[in-house]
N, C-alpha and C positions, 0 to 999 in steps of 0.2 A: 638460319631462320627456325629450323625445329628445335635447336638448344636453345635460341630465345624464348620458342613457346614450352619447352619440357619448362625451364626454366622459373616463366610467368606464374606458369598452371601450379609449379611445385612452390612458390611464393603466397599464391591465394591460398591454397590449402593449409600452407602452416598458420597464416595471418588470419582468418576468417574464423576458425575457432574462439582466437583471442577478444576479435570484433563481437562475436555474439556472443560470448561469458560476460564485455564486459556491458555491453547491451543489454542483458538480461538482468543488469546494477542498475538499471536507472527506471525509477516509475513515477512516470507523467502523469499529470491529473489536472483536468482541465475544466473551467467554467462553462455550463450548459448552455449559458446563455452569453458571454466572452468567449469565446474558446478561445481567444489569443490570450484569455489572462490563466495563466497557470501554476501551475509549482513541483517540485521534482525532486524525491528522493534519490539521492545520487549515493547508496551501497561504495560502492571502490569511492569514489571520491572521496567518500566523506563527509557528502555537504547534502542542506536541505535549504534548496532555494524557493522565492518567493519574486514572481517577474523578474527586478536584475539584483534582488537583495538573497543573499548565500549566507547559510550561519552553519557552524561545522555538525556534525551530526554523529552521533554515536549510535549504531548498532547493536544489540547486545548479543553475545557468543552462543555458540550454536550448546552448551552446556548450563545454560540460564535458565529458569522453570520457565522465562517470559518471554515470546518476540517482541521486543523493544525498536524501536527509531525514535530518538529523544534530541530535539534542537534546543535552544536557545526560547522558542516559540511557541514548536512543534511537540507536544508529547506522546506517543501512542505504546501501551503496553496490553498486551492478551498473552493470557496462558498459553503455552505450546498447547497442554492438553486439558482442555476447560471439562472438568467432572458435570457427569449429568446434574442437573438440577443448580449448579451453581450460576449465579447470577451475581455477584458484585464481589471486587476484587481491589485489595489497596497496591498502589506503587509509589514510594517518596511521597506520602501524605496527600495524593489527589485518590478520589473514588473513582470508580467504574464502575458501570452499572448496565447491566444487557436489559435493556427496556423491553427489547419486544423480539421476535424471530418471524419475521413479515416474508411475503412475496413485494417481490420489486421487479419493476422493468428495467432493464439493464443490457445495454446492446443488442435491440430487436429479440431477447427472451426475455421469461420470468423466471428470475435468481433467488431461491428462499436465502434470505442474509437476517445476522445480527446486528440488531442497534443498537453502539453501544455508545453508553454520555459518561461523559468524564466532563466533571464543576471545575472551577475552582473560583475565584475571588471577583477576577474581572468576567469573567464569562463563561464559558463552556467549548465542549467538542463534540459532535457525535461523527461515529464513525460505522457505515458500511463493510461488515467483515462476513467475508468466509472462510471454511479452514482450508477449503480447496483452492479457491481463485482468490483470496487473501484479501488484504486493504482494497476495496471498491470503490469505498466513497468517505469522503472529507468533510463537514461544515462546521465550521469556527463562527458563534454563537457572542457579540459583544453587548455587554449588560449596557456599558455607559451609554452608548448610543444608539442600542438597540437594531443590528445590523446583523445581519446573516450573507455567511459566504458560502457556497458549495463548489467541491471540487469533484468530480468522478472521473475513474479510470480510465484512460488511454487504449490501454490495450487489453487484451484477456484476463490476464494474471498480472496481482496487483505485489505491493511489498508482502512477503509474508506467507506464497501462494504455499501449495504441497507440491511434493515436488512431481505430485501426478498431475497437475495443472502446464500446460503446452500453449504454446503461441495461438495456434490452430483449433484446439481443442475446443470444443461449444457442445458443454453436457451442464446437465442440471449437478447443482450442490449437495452432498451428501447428507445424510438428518445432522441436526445442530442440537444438541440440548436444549432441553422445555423448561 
């Protein structure tokens, strides 16, 4: 019985690392007002779904000026390290543009985040970003029918966090360029 349990204990230990590396690949984002309707950067997978629609997703390397996640659908591109004062930035012929550096409520605090829109043809994106707690918030913007979606984060630390950002962690965001 106690080599069954050394045995257990020394199975969870090696296994439980893996579980929460590969756990800390995947960031949920969820409707405020749905929450069952959501969407999922899935890192190790690969994939960027949309309810039960999945399109593959590419990441960009940790050697890239850019944090990229780029779908089929999905595009998001920010400098690793955005210089003071800049505010708009090309990737693959879409703009981006940091609108504003607002307070927001965000999981029972107030989170100073980047607004940032990115056009293109059919519609738009903005996206909720800090350099700490990363991608926040999602809304995909449809010109044709004039339709708004928002998505916000699940958990603390979104795609993109630093790596000083923790599951646990609930501190304000560090200054953001003006």
């Amino acid at each position: 019985m106690v080599k069954a349990a050394k045995l257990l204990a020394l199975s969870i230990l090696v296994v439980l690392p893996f579980l929460e590396a590969h756990a800390a690949d995947v960031y949920r984002y969820s409707d405020p007002i749905f929450p069952a309707k959501g969407l999922a950067l899935r890192v190790s997978d690969k994939q960027f779904t949309v309810a039960d629609m999945a399109e593959d997703l590419y990441v960009c390397g940790e050697e890239s000026a850019f944090l990229c996640a780029r779908s089929a659908t999905f595009k998001f591109d920010v400098p690793r390290a955005i210089k003071s004062g800049q505010r708009n930035w090309m990737v693959d012929g879409r703009k981006y543009q940091i609108e504003a550096v607002e307070q927001y409520p965000f999981q029972g605090a107030t989170e100073e985040l980047m607004r940032i829109r990115e056009w293109g043809a059919s519609g738009g994106t903005i996206y909720l970003y800090s350099q700490e707690r990363g991608l926040v918030g999602i809304g995909f913007v449809r010109l044709d029918d004039r339709t708004y979606s928002t998505y916000l984060l699940e958990g603390n630390c979104g795609f993109g966090a630093s790596k000083a950002c923790s599951v646990g962690q609930r501190t304000r965001t560090p200054t953001v360029p003006h």
